[in-house]
Backbone as CSV, one residue per row, in Angstrom:
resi,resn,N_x,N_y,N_z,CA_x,CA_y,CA_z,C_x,C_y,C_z
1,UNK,0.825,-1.188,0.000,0.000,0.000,0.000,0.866,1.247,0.000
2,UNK,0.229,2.075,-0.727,1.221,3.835,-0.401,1.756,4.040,0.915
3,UNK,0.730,3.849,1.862,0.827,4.296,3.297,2.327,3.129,3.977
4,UNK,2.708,2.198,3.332,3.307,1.358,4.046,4.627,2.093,3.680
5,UNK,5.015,3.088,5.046,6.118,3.537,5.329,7.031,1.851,5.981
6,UNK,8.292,2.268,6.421,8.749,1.369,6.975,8.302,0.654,8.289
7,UNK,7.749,1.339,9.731,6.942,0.925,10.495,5.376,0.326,9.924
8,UNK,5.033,0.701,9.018,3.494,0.388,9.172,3.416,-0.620,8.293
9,UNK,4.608,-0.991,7.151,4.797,-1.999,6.936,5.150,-3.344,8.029
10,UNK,5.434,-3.046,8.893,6.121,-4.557,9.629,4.553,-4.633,10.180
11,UNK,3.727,-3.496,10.364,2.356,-4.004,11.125,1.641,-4.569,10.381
12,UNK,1.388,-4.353,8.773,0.232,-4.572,8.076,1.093,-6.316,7.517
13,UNK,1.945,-6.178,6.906,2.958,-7.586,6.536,3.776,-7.628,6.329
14,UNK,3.930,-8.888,7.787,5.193,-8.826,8.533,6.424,-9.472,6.913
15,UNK,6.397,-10.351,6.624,6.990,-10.917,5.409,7.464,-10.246,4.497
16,UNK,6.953,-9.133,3.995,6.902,-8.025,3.190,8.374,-7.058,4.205
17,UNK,7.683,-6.797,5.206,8.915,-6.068,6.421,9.833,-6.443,6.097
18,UNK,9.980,-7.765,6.476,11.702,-8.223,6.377,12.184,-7.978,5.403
19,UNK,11.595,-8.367,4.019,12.418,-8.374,2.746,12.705,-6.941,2.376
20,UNK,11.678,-6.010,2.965,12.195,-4.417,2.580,12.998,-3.969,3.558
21,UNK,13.102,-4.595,4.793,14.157,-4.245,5.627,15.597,-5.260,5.344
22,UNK,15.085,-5.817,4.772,16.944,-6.854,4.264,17.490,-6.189,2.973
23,UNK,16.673,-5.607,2.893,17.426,-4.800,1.444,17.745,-3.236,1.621
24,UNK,16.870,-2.679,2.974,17.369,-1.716,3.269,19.048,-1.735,4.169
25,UNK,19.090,-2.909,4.397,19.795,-3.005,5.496,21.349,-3.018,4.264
26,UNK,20.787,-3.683,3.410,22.781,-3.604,2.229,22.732,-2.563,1.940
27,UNK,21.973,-1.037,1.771,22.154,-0.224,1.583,22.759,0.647,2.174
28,UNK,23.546,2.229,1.713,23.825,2.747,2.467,23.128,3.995,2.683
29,UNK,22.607,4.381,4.349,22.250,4.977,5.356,21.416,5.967,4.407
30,UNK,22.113,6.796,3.579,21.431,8.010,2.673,20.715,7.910,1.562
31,UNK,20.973,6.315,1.429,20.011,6.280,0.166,18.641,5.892,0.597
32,UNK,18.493,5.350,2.298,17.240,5.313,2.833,16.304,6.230,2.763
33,UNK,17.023,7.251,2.607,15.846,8.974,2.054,15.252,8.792,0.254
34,UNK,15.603,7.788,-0.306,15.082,7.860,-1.423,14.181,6.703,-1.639
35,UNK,12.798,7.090,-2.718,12.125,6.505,-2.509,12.090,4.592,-2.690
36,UNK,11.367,3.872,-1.969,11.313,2.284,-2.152,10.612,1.741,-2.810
37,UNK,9.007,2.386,-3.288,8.210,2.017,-3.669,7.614,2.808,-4.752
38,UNK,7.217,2.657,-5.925,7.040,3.703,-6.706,5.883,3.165,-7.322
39,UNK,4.686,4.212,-7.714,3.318,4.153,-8.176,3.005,5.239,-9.607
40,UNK,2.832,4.184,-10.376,1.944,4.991,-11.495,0.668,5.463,-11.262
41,UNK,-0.227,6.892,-11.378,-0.930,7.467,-10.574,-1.707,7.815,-11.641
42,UNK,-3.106,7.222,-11.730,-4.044,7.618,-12.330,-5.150,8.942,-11.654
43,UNK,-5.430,10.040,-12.100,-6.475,10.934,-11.724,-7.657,11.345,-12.446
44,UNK,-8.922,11.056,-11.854,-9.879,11.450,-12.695,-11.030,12.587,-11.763
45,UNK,-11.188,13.537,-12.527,-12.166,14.624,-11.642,-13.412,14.165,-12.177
46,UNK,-14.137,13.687,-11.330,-15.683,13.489,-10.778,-16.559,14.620,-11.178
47,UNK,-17.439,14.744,-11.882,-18.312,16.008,-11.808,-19.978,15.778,-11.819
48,UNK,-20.591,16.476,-10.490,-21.889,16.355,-10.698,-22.717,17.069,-11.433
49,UNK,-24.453,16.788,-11.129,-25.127,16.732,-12.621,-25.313,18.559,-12.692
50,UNK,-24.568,18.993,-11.515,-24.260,20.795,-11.708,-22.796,21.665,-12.165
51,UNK,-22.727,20.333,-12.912,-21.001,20.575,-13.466,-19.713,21.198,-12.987
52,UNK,-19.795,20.931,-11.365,-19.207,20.972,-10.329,-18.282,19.874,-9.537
53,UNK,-16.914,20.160,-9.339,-16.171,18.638,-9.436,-16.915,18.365,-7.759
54,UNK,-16.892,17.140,-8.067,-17.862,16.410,-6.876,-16.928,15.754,-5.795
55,UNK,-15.965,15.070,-6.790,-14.948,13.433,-6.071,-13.707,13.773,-7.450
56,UNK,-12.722,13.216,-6.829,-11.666,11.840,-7.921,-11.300,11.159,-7.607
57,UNK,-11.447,10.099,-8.477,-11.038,8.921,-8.739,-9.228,8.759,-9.026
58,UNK,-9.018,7.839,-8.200,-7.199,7.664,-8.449,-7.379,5.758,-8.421
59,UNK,-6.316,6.160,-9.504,-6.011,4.483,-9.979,-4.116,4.507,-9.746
60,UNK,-4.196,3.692,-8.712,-2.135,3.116,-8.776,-1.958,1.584,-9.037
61,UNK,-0.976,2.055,-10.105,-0.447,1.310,-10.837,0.928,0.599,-9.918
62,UNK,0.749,-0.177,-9.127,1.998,-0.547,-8.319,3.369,-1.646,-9.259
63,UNK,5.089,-0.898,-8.760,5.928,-1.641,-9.608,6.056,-2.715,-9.468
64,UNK,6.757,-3.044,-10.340,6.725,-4.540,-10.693,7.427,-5.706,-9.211
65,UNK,8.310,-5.017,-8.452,8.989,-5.821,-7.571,8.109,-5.595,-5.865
66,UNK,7.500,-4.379,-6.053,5.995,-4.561,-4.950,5.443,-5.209,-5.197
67,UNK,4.783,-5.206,-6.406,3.442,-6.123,-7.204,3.729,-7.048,-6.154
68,UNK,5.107,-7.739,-6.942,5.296,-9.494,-6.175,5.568,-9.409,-4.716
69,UNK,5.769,-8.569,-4.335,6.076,-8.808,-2.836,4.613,-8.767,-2.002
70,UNK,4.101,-7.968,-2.690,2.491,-7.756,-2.075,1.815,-9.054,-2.445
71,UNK,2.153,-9.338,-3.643,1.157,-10.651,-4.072,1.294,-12.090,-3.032
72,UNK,2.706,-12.045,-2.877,3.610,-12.725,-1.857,3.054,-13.342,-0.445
73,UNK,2.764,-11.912,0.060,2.453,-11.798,1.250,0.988,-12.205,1.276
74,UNK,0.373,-11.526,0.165,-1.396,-11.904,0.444,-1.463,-13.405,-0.135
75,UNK,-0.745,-14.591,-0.520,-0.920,-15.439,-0.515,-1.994,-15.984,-2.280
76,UNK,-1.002,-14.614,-2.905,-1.902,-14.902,-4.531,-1.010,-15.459,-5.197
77,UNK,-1.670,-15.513,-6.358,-0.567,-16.131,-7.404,0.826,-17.590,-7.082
78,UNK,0.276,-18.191,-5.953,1.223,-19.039,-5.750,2.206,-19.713,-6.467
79,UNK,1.511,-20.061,-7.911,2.298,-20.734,-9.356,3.243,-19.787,-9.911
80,UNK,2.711,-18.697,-9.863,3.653,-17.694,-10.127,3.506,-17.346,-11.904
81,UNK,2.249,-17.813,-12.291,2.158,-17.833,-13.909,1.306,-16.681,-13.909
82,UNK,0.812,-15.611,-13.027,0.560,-13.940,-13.564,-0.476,-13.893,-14.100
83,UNK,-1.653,-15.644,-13.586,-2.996,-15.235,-13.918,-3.810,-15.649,-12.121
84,UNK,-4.456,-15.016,-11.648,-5.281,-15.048,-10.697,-6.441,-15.435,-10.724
85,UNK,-6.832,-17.180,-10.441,-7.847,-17.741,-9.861,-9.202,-16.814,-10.007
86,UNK,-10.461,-17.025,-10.124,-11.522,-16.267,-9.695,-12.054,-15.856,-8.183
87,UNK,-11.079,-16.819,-7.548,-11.155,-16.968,-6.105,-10.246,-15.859,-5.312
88,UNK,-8.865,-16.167,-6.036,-7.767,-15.122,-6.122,-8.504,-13.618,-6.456
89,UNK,-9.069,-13.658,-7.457,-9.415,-12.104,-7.842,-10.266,-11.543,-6.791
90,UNK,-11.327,-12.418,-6.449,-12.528,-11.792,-5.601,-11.286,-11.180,-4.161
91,UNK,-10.166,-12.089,-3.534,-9.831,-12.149,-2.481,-8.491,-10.590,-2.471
92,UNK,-8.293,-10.267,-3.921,-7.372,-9.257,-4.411,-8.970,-7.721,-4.131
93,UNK,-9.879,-8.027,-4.492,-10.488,-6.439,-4.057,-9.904,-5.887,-2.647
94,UNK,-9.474,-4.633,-2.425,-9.496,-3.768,-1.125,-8.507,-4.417,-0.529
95,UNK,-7.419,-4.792,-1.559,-6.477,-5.393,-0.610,-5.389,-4.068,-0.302
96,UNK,-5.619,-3.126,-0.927,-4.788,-1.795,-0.527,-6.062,-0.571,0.275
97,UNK,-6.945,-1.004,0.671,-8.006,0.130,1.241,-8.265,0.147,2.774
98,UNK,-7.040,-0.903,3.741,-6.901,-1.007,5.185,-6.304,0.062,5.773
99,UNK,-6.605,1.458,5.487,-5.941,2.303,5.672,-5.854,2.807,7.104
100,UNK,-4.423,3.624,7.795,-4.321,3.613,8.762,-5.537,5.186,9.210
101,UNK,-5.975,5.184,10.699,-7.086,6.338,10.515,-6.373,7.672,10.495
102,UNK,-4.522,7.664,10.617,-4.014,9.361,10.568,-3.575,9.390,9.043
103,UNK,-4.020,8.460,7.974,-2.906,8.560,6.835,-4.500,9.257,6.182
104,UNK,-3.702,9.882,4.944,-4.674,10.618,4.459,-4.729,9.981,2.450
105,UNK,-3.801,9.184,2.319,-4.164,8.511,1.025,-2.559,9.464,0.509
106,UNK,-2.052,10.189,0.673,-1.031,10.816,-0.123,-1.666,11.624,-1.134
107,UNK,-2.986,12.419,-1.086,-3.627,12.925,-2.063,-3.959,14.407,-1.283
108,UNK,-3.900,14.853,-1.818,-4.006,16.381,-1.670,-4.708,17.699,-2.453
109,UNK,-6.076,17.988,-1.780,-6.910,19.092,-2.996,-6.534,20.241,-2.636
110,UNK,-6.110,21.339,-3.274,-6.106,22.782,-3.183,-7.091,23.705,-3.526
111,UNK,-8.104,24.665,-2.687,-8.926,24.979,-4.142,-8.421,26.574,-3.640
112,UNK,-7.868,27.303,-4.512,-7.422,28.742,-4.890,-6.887,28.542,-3.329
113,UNK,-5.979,27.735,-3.428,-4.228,27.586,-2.814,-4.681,27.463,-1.038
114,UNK,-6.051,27.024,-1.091,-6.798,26.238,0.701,-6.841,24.959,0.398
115,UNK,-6.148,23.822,1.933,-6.359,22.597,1.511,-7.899,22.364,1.416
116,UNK,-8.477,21.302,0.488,-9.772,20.675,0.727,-10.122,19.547,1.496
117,UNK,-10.391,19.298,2.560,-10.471,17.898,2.825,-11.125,16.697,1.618
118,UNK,-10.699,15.752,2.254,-11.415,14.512,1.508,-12.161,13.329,2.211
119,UNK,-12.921,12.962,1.709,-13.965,11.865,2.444,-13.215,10.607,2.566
120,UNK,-13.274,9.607,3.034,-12.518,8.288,3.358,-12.928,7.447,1.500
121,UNK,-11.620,6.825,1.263,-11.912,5.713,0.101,-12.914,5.069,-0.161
122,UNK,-13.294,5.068,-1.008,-14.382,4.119,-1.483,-13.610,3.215,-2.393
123,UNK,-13.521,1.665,-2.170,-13.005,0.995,-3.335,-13.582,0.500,-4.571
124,UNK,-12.792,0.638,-5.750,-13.375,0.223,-6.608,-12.436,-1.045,-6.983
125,UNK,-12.427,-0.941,-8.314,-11.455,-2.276,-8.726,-9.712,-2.625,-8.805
126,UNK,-9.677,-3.671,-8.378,-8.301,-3.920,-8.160,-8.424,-5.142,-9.406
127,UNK,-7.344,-5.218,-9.783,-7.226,-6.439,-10.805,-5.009,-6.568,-10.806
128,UNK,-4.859,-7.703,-11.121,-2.972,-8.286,-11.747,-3.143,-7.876,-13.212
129,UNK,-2.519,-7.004,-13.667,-2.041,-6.467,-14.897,-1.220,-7.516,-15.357
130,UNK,-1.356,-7.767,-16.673,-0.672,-8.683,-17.921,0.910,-8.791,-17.770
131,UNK,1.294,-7.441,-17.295,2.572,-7.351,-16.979,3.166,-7.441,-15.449
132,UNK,2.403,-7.728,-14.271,2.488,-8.495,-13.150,2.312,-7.661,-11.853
133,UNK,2.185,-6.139,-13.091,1.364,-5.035,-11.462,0.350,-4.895,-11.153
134,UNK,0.178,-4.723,-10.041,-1.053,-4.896,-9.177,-1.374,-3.594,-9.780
135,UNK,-2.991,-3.420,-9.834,-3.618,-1.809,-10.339,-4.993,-1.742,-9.033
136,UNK,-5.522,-0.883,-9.036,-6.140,-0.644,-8.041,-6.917,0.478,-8.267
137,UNK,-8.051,0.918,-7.969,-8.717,2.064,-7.969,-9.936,2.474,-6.745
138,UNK,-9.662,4.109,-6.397,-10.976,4.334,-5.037,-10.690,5.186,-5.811
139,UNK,-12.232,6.017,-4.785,-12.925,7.354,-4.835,-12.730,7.985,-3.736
140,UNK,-12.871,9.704,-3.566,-12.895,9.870,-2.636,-14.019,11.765,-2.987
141,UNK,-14.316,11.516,-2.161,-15.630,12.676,-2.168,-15.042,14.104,-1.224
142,UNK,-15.097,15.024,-2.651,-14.883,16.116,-2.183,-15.209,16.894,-0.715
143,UNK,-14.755,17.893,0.374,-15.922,18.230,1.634,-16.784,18.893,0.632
144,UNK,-16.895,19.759,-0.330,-17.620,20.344,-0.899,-17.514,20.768,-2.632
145,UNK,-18.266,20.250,-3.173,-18.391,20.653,-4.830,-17.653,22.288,-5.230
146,UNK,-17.034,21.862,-6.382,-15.912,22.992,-6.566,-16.083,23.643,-7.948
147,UNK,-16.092,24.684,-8.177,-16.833,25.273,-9.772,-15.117,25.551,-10.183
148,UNK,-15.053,24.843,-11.211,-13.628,24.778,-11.483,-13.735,26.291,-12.699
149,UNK,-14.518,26.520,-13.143,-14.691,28.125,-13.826,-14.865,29.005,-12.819
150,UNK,-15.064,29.049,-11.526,-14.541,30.038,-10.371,-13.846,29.945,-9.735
151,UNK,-13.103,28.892,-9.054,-12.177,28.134,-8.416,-11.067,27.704,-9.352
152,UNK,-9.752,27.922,-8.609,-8.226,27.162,-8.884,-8.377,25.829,-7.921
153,UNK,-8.581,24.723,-9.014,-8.835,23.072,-8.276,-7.236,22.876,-8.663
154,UNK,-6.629,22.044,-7.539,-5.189,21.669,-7.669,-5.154,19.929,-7.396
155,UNK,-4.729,19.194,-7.715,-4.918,17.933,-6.572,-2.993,17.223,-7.237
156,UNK,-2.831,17.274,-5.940,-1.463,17.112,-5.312,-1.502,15.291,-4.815
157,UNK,-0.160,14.653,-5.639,0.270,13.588,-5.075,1.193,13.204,-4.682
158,UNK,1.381,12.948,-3.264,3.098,12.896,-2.678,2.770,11.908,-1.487
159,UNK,3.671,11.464,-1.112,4.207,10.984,0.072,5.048,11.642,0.781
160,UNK,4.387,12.179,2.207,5.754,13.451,2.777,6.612,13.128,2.668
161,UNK,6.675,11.481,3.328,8.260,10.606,4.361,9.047,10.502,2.822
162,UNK,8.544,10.426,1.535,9.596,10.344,-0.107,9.865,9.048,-0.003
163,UNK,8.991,7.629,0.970,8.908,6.613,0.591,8.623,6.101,-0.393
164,UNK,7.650,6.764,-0.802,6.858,6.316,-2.238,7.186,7.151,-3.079
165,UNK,7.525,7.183,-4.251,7.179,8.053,-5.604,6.320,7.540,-6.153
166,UNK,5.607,8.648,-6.616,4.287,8.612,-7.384,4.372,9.450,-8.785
167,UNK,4.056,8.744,-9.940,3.958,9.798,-11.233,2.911,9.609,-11.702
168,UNK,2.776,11.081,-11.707,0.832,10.740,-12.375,1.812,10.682,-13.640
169,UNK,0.395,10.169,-14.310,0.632,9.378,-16.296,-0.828,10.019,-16.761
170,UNK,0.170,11.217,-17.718,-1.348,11.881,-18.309,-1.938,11.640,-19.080
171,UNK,-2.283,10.232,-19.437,-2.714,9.866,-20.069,-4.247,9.440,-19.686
172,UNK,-3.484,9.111,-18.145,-4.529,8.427,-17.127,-5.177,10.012,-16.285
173,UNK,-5.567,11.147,-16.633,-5.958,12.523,-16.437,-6.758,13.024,-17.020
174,UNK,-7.757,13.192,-16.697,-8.859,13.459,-17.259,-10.128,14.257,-16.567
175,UNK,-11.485,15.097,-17.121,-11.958,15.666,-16.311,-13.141,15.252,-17.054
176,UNK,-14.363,14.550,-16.775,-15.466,14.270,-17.128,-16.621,14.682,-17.244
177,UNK,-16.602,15.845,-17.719,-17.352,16.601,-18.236,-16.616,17.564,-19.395
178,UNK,-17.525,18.161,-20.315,-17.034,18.603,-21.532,-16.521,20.285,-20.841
179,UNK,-15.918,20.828,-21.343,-15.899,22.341,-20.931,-14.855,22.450,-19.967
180,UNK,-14.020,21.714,-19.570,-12.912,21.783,-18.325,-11.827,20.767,-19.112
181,UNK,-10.603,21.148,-18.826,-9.125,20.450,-19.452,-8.307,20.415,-17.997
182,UNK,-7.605,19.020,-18.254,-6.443,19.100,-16.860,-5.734,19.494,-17.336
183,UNK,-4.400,19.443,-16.653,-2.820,19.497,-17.331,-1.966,18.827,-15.924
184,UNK,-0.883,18.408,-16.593,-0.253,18.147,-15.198,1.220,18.697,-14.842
185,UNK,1.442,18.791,-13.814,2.966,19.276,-13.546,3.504,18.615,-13.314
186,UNK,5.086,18.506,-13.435,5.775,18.553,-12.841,7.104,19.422,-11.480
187,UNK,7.392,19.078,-10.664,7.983,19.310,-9.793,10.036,19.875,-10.661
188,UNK,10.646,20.922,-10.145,12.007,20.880,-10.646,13.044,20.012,-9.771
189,UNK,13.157,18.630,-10.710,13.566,17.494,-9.620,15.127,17.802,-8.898
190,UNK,15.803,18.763,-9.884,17.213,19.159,-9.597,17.138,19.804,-7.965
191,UNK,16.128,20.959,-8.157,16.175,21.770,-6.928,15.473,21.044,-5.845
192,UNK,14.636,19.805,-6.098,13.841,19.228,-4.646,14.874,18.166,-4.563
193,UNK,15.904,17.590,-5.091,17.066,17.087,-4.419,18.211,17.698,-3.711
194,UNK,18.249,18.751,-4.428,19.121,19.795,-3.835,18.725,20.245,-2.366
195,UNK,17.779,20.410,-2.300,16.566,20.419,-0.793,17.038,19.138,-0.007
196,UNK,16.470,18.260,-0.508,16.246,16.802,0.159,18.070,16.714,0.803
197,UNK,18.917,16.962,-0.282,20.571,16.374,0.261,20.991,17.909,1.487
198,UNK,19.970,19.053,1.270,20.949,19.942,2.516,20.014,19.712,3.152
199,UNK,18.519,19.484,3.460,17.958,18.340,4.444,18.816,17.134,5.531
200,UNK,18.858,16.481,4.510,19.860,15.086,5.530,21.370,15.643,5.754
201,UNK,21.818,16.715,5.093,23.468,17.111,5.684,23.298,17.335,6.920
202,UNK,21.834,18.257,7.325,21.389,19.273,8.892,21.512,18.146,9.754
203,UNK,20.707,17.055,9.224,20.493,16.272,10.040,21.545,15.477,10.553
204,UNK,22.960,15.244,9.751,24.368,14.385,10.055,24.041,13.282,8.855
205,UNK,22.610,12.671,8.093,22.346,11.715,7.280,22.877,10.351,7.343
206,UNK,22.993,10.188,9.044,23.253,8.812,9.370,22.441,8.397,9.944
207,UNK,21.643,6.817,9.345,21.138,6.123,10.407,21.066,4.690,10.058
208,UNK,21.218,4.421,11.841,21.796,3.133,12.106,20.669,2.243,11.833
209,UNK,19.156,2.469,12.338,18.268,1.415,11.993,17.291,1.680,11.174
210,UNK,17.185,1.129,9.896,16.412,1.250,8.898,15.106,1.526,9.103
211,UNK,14.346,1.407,10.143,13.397,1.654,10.506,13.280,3.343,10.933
212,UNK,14.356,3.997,11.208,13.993,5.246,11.333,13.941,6.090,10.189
213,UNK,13.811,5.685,9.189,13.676,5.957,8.007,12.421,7.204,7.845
214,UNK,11.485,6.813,8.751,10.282,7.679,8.805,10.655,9.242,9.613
215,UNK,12.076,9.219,10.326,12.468,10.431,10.903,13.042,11.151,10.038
216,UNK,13.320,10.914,8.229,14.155,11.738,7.586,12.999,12.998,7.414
217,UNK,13.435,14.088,7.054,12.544,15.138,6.950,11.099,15.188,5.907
218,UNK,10.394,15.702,6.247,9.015,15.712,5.321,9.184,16.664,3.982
219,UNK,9.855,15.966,2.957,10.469,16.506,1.366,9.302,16.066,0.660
220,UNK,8.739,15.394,1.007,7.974,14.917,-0.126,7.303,15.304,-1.182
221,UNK,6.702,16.995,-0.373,6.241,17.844,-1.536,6.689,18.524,-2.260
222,UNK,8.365,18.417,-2.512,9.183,19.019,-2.862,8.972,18.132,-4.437
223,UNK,8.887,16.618,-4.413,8.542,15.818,-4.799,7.489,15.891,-6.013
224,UNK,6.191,16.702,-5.458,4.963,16.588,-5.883,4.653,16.535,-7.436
225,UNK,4.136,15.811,-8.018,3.492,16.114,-9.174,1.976,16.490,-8.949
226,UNK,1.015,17.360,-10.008,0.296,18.000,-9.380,-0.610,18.099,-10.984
227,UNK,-2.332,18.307,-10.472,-3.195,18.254,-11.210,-3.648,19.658,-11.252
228,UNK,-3.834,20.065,-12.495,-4.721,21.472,-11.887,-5.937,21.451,-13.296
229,UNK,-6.799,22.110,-12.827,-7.855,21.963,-13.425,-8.521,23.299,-14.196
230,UNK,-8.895,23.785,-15.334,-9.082,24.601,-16.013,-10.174,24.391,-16.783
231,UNK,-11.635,25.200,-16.252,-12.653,25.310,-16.940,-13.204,26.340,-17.585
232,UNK,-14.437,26.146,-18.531,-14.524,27.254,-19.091,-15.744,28.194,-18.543
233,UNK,-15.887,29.606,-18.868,-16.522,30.460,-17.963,-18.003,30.492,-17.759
234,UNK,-18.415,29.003,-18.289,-19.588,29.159,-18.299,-20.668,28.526,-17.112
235,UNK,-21.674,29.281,-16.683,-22.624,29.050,-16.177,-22.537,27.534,-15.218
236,UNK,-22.035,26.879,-14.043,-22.408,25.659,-13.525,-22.960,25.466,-12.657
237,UNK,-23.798,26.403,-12.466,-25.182,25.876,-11.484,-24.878,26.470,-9.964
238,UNK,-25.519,26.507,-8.653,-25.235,26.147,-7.505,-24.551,27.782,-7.424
């Protein structure tokens, strides 16, 4: 799951722990600040029947060496031939939606530069991709409907701790209704490393147990790739 920093991994699976802590452990100390887990990031803006973004929808695309470690642990794919049982599939829904109650999904709405809250996940479909990554998709419901022709809608994806990288794929970006266009950003990766390395210098950028990994500084949004939303001036109700 996104949320499985290094602690909340050994809680959710334990099996999974070790092998990301045996590989953290041949590493050295500073490269623990860079990310372990990396997600292809689908975004879709929700709009109700007052052409007002309502919810989005996010689909992650998890890599190929999570896929298997996750698959691993949940006890799928045992043969290892990259097709999943009907039994397997039903038992693969919401296998990433056990979320902890302080994590917030790594998703982030802005509307004219105020955070928005968001409603708890709703799951939709999880399925094993042809090529052996796990894909996954929830919803999550705006606190309040957003007129993207009066409002600057932003929606931000990061992981503070820079455990995870996430790239949205704009392909997978979209706004569902006619009259509004996304676009997506990127972050200047030179200068949020440049950040991140006089970050861990302050700090001395030694540590002894891989598990404190979650004490390196909160860079993540330095990180961010980012949605913003652009509609046109017409009339949406409300």
């Amino acid at each position: 799951m996104p949320y499985l920093s290094a602690m909340t991994i050994a809680a959710f699976a334990p099996s999974l722990a070790r092998a990301l802590v045996a590989a953290a452990l041949a590493m050295p100390a500073p490269v623990m600040a860079h990310p372990h887990i990396f997600i292809d990031t689908g975004v879709e803006l929700l709009h109700g029947d007052d052409g007002r973004v309502a919810a989005i929808r996010i689909a992650w695309t998890y890599d190929e060496l999570f896929s298997l470690l996750l698959l691993e642990d949940l006890g799928l794919d045992s043969d290892y031939d990259g097709v999943l049982t009907n039994a397997e599939r039903q038992d693969l829904q919401g296998f990433d939606m056990a979320w902890p109650d302080d994590w917030d999904g790594d998703v982030y709405v802005e509307v004219d530069g105020v955070a928005l809250p968001l409603g708890p996940p709703q799951p939709g479909v999880s399925e094993l991709l042809d090529n052996g990554m796990l894909y996954s998709e929830h919803t999550r419901v705006l606190d309040r409907p957003v007129d993207g022709a009066l409002e600057a809608l932003v929606v931000k994806v990061y992981d503070p701790t820079f455990y995870t990288s996430y790239t949205i794929l704009p392909e997978r970006v979209h706004s569902d209704t006619s009259g509004c266009q996304t676009a997506v950003f990127t972050p200047d990766l030179d200068s949020a490393y440049a950040f991140l390395e006089a970050a861990l210098a302050e700090l001395g950028a030694q540590v002894d147990d891989p598990f404190e990994a979650v004490q390196f500084p909160a860079v993540g949004d330095r990180f961010a790739e980012e949605v913003r939303l652009t509609c046109a001036g017409a009339e949406h109700g409300g």
